[in-house]
C-alpha positions as CSV (number, residue, x, y, z in Angstrom):
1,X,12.8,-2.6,-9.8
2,X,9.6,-4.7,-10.2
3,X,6.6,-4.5,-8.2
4,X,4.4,-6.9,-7.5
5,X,7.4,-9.6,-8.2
6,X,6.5,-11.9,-11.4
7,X,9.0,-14.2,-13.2
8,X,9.4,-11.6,-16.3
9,X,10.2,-7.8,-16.4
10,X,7.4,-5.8,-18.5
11,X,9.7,-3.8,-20.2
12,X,12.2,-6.1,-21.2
13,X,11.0,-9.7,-20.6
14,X,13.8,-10.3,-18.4
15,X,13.9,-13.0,-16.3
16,X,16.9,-11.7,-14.5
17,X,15.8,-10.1,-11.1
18,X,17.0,-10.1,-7.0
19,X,15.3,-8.9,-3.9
20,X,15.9,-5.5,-2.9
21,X,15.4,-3.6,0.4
22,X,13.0,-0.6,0.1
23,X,13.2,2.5,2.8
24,X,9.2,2.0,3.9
25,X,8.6,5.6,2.7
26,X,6.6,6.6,0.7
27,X,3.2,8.8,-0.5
28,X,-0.3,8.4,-0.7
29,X,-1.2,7.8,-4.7
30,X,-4.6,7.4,-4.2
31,X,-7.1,6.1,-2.1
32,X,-10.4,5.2,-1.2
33,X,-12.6,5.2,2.1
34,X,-14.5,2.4,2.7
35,X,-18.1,2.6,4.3
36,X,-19.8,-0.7,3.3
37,X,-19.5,-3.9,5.1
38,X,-18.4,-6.4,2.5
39,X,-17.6,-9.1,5.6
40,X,-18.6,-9.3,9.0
41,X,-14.6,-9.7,10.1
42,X,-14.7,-6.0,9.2
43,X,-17.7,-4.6,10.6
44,X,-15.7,-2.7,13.6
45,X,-13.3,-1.6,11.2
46,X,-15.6,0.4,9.3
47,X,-14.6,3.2,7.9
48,X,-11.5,2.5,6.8
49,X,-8.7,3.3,3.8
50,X,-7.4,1.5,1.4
51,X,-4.7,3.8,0.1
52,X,-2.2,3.0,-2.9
53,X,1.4,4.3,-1.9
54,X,4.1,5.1,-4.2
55,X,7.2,3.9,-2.5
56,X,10.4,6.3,-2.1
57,X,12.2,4.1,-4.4
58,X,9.0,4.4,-7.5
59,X,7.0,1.5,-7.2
60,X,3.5,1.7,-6.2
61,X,1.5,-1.0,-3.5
62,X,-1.8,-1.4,-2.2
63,X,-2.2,-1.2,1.8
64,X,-4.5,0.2,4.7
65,X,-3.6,3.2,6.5
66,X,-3.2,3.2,10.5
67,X,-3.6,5.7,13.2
68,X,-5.0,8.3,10.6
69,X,-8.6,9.4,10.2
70,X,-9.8,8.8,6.9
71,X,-10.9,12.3,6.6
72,X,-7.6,13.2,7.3
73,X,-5.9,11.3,4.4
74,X,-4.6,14.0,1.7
75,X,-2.8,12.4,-1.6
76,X,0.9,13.2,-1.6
77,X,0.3,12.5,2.2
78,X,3.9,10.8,3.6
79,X,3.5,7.5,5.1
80,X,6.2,5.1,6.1
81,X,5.2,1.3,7.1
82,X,4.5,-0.1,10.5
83,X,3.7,-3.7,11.0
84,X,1.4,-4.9,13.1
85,X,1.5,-8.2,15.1
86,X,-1.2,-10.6,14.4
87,X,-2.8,-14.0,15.3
């Protein structure tokens, strides 16, 4: 498994590869709490998390974290996605 999808495997320089369903479990890795206002978009979101998960199945991704207080946010923490509707 390869995450984030490129054309070659790092470990082998394969080019061989297919999609795969994940679960959309995982843990937090790591994260970090965001206080500054980098862009006025995000001004009402502030503070927020920017967590790193480590999927069930290993690989690791970069998200936000919903409906939990950043101080609340512990690393090993279990998440699972939810996806939001947007315009």
């Amino acid at each position: 498994m390869r995450f984030p999808p490129r054309e070659l495997c790092i470990g082998c320089l394969s080019t061989d590869v297919d999609w795969a369903a994940v679960s959309g479990r995982g843990e937090i890795f790591s994260f970090t709490v965001m206080h500054q206002v980098y862009h006025p978009a995000f001004a009402h979101e502030v503070p927020y998390a920017i967590v790193v998960v480590k999927l069930a199945e290993g690989p690791k991704m970069i998200s936000n974290l919903v409906d939990c207080p950043p101080h609340e946010i512990r690393i090993g923490m279990p998440v699972e996605v939810v996806f939001e509707k947007m315009t």
